[in-house]
N, C-alpha and C positions, 0 to 999 in steps of 0.2 A: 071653691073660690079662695085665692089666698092674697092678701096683701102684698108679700113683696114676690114677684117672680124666681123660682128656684134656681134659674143664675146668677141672680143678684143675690138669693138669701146663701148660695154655697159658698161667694164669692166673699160674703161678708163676717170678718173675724168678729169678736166680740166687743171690743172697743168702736168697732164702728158699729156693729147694731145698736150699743148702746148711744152711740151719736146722734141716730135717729129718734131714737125716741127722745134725748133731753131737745131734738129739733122739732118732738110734734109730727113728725112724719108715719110716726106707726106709735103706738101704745102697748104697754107690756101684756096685756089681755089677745092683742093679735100676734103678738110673739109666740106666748104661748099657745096658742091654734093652733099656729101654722107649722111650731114643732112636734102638736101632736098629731096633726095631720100628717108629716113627716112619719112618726113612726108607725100610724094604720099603713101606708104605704111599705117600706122597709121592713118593719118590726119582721112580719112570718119569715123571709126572709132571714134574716141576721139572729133574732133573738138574743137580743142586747139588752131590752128592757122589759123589767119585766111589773112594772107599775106605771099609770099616768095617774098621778094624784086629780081626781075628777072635780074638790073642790078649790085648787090652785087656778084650773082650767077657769071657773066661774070667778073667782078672783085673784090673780095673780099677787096682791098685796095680803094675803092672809095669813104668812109668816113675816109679813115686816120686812121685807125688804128694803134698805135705806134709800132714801128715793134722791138723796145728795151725791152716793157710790159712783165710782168712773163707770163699773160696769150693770147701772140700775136696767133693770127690765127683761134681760139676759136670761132664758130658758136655757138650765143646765140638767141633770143629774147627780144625784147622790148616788155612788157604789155602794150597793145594800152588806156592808162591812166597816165594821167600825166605827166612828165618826158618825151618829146620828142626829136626826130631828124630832123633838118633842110632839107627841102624836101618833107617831110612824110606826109604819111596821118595819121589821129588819128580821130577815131569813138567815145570814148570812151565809147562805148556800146551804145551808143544812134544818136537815130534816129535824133534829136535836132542838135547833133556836127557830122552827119556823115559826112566826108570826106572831114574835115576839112585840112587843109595843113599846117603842125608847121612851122611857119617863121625862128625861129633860137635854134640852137640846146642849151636844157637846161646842166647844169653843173655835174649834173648826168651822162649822156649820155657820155658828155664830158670824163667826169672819167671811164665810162665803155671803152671808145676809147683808152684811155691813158693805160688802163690795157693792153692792143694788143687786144678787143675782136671785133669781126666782128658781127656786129648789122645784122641779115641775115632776120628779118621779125617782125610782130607785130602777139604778142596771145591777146587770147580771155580771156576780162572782163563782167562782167553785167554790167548792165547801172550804172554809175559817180560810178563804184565800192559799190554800196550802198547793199551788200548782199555777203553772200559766197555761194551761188550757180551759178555758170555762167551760166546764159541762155540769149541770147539778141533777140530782135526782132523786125524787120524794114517795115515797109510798110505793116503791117496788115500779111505778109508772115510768111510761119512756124515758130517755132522758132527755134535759131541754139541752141542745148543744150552741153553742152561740158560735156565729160562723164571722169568717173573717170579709168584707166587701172587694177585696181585692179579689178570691176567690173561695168560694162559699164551700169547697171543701176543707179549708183550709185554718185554721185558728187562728183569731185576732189577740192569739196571746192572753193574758191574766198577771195577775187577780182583778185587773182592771178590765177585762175584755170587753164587758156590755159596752161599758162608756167609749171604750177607744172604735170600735166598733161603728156605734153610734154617732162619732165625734171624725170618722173617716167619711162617711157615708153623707154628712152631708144634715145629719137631725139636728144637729146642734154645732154651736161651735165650740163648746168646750163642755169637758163634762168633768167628774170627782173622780181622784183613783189614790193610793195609798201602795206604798212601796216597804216591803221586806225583806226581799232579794230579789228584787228589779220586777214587781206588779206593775207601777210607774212605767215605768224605761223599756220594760219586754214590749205589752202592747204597744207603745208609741211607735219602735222599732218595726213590727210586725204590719202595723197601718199606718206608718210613712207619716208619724205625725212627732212634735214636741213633746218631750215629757222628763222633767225636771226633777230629783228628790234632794231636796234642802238636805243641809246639814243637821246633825241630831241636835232637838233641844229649840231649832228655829220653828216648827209649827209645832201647835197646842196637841197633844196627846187627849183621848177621851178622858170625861170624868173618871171614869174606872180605874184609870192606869196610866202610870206615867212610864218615861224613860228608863226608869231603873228595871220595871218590869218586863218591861218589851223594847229594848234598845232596839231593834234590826228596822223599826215599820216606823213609816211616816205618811202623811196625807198631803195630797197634791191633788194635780191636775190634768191629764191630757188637752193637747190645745192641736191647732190647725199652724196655730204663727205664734211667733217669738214671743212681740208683742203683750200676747194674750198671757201668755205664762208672766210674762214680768209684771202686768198688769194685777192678777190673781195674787201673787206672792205679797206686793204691796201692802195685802189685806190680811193673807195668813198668817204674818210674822206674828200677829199680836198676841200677848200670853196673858194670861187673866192674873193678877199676883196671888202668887200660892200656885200656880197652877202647871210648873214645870219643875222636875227633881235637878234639869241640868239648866241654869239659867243664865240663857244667851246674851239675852241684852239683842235690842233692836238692828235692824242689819248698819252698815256703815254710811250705807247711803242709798236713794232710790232708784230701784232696779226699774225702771220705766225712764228715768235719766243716763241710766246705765248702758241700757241701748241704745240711746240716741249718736253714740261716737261709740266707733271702734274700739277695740283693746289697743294698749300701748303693745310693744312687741314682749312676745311671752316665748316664755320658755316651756318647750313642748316635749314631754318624756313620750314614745313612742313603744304601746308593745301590741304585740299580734301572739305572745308568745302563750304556751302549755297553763301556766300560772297553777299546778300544781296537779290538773289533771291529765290521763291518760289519753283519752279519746283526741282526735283529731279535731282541728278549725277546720270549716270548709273556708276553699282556696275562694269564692265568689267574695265572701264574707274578707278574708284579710286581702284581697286584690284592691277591695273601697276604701278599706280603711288607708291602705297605703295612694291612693289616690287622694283622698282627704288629707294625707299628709303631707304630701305633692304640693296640692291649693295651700296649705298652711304656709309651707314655706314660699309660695308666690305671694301670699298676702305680708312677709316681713318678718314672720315669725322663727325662731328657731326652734328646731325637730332634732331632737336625740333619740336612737332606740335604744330602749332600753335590755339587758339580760334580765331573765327572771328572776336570779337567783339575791339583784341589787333591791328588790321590792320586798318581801318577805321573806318568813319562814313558812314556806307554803302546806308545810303539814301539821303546823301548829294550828293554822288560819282555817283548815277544813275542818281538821278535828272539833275546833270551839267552835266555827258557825253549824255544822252539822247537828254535833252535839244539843247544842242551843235549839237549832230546828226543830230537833226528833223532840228532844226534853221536855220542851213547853208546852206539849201535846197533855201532857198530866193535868194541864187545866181543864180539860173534857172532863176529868171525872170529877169540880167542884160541879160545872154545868149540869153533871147528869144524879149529882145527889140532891142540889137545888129541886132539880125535877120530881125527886122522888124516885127515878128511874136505875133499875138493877140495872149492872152487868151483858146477862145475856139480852134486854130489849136494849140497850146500848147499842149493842154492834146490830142489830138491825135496823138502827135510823142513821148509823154513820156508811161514810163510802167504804166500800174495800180499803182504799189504802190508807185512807183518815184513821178505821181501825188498828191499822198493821201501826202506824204513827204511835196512837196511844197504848197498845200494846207493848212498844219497844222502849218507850217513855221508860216506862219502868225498871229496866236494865241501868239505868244513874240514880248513882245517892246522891248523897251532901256535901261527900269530895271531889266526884264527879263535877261538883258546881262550880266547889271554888276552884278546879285544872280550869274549867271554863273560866271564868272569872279572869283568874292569870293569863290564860290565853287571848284572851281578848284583850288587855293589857298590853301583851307583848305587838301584836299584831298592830295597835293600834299606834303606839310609839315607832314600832319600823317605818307604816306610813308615813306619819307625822315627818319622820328623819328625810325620807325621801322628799316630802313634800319640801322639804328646806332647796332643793337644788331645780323645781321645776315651780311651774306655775299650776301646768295641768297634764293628766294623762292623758293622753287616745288609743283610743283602745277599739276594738268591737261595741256592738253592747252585746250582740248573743254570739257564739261560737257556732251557731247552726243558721241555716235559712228558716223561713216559717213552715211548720211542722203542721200536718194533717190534723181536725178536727177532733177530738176524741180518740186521738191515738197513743201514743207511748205516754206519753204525761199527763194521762187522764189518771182521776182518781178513782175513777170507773173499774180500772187494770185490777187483775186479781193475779199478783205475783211476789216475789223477794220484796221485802220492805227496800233492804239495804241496794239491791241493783238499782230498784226505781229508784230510790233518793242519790244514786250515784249518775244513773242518768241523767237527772234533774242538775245535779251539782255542775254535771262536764256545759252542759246548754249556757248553765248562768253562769261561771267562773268570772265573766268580767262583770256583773254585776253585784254578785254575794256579797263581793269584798266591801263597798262600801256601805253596805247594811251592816257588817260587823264591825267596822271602823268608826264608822257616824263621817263621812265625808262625803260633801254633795256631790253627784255625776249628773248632767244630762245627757237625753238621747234624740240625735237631730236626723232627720231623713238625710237620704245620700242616696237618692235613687234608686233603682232596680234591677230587679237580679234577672237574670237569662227567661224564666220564668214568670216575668210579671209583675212579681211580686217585692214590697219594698225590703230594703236592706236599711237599718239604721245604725250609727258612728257614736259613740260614747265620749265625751270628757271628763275624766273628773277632776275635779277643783281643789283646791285648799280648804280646810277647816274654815265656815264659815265665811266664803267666799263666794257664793252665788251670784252675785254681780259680776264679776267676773267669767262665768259660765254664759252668763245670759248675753252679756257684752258680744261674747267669741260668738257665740250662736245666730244674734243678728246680723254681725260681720257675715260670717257663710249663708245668710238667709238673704243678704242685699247681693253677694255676688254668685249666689247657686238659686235663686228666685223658684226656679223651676223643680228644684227638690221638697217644696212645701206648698202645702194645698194642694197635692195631686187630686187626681178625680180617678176612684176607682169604678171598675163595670159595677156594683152597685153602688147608686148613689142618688141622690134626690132628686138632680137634675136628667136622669135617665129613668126613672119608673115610670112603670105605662098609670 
């Protein structure tokens, strides 16, 4: 039996769920039911989540959820990475941290409470997020693969999968996801949903770690509608004092006003192009974008394409975000002396390629750091210059369509460190970049490919310009209606 019927409850974003309950029309106790009813339905299917918090279920107000919040009552998910809740358990895909217990809740979390949202469980990441395929695997046992609802052979992308997964399907309307080279933006693309990464320094870093430490990651949201993301952000921006290395200061104005009117007309840099890797775009993937480029300029806008070579130094820009990637892997071995744990039981609770990762950590010193350091520098100023002559980029967001289940970009793979992370690199090129920049990009649905399956379009913004982002994205969301909220073959409204 469920409160609201599953066309009405797929149909309804999170702003308007939330409408209902400060209307008295449902309560947050039946929200939460009827999303976990939701996942006994889907969950075998998908494997997206991989916790329903059983005492949230019996009281939805038992993290506090602010009951004043635009989005109070709101069954979401936590991505069991990162970002946690005091209580909780957090696996983070690995065998190494499984079922560890978050001592106090981070300021993220915080912020998602403060919005009214009901934290109701943890989805499913790959291990420390190091991949956009979610598959994890613990104790030598099968692995769990999280599948995509568009097609269940198919990956709904990562590090965010469970949630975007989830958040396609119809369980929820919005769920947690966190971005380091396009965790955020890949799944959204992958299941035809919204998924925004702020600029660095605008949402709160865990207690553990701030910006200086892990500049590429940031925490966000997958959503269904615009709306929802501008809604969430409202609440993220807030930084606890002391509690950011790079300090933003509050955004300029609010992005829930921000969509209400169009953007003025922008200036639109346009590339489809290489951006430093070898491997080929597929032609489905730049056909849409150059269609979205089409629509841009029927909506008023002006479109430049841009040459590669007017954006960066594209081999400085791999070398330091690469470098950065593989390097930070060296923090496995605080993790695993905390534990107590040698060496040789190391590499039998990490993935194959999580190991090859901290293995090759080891090959950078301490000037290897600071070429990094300098390169990210440099990299960061070219953008910035470029960013003086446009407003925003478009771009792809992935160079490929969505990729099989457990396949090339599994961490499962037992092969070349360096080819898998080069494979990995050619996929994300138009995302990497602004995890090593710190400039926000969203990624907005734009249909489907030959195959069914969604194809997502990328913007990225100026330095601390998210409004902006979100502004353009409602604009294509009032006049492409039907590129958001799709309904894939699985989905809540379609289970037996």
């Amino acid at each position: 039996m469920t409160t609201i019927g599953w066309d009405e409850w797929a149909r309804l974003d999170a702003v308007a769920m939330a409408g209902l309950v400060r209307s008295g029309q449902v309560t947050p106790r039946e929200l939460a039911a009827q999303a976990a009813l939701a996942v006994s339905r889907l969950n075998p299917k998908l494997q997206g989540i991989i916790e329903v918090f059983a005492d949230t279920l019996d009281n939805p107000s038992i993290d506090a959820p602010n009951g004043q919040g635009l989005l109070h009552g709101v069954p979401m998910f936590m991505k069991d990475l990162g970002s946690g809740l005091s209580g909780r358990h957090q696996d983070s895909g690995s065998a190494l941290t499984r079922g560890t217990m978050v001592r106090a809740t981070d300021p993220t979390i915080a912020n998602f409470l403060r919005a009214g949202l009901v934290p109701l469980g943890r989805s499913a990441t790959p291990e420390f997020g190091m991949t956009f395929d979610t598959v994890t695997q613990y104790d030598g046992a099968e692995p769990v693969i999280t599948r995509n609802p568009w097609n269940l052979t198919r990956t709904p992308g990562g590090s965010s999968g469970g949630s975007a997964a989830s958040v396609a399907a119809g369980v929820v309307p919005l769920s947690m996801s966190s971005d380091g080279g396009g965790s955020t933006r890949i799944p959204a693309a992958f299941c035809g949903l919204v998924g925004l990464k702020a600029s660095r320094g605008r949402v709160p870093q865990p207690l553990g770690r701030n910006e200086y430490v892990t500049r590429v990651s940031i925490d966000g949201v997958v959503t269904r509608s615009v709306r929802d993301t501008a809604a969430v952000f409202e609440y993220l921006t807030r930084i606890p004092n002391g509690g950011s290395f790079i300090r933003m200061g509050p955004p300029q104005s609010s992005y829930m006003r921000a969509i209400e009117r169009d953007p003025t007309r922008l200036r639109i840099g346009l590339s489809t192009g290489d951006w430093g890797r070898d491997a080929p775009v597929n032609l489905q993937v730049t056909s849409r974008v150059r269609e979205v480029a089409r629509l841009m300029e029927s909506l008023g806008h002006h479109v430049e394409e841009l040459v590669d070579t007017e954006i960066c130094d594209w081999s400085v820009m791999w070398e330091t975000y690469i470098q950065h990637w593989i390097g930070s892997r060296a923090g496995i071995a605080l993790m695993a002396r905390d534990k107590g744990i040698g060496r040789q039981q190391l590499q039998t609770l990490l993935t194959p390629m999580t190991w090859r990762h901290f293995i090759a950590s080891e090959r950078y010193d301490k000037y290897d750091m600071l070429r990094m350091m300098s390169g990210n520098n440099t990299v960061t100023r070219q953008f910035g210059a470029l960013m003086d002559r446009y407003d925003v980029l478009l771009t792809p967001t992935l160079a490929i369509r969505v990729p099989p289940a457990n396949g090339a970009y599994s961490l499962l793979r037992d092969e070349d460190l360096d080819d898998w992370v080069g494979r990995l690199a050619d996929s994300c090129r138009y995302t990497m970049p602004a995890n090593e920049t710190g400039m926000p990009a969203i990624s907005v649905p734009a249909g489907l490919d030959t195959d069914g399956l969604p194809i997502g379009v990328q913007f990225h913004g100026n330095f601390a310009r998210e409004d902006v982002l979100l502004s353009l994205a409602a604009q294509i969301e009032r006049v492409r209606p039907e590129w958001f909220g799709a309904v894939p073959p699985v989905h809540v409204t379609r289970a037996e």
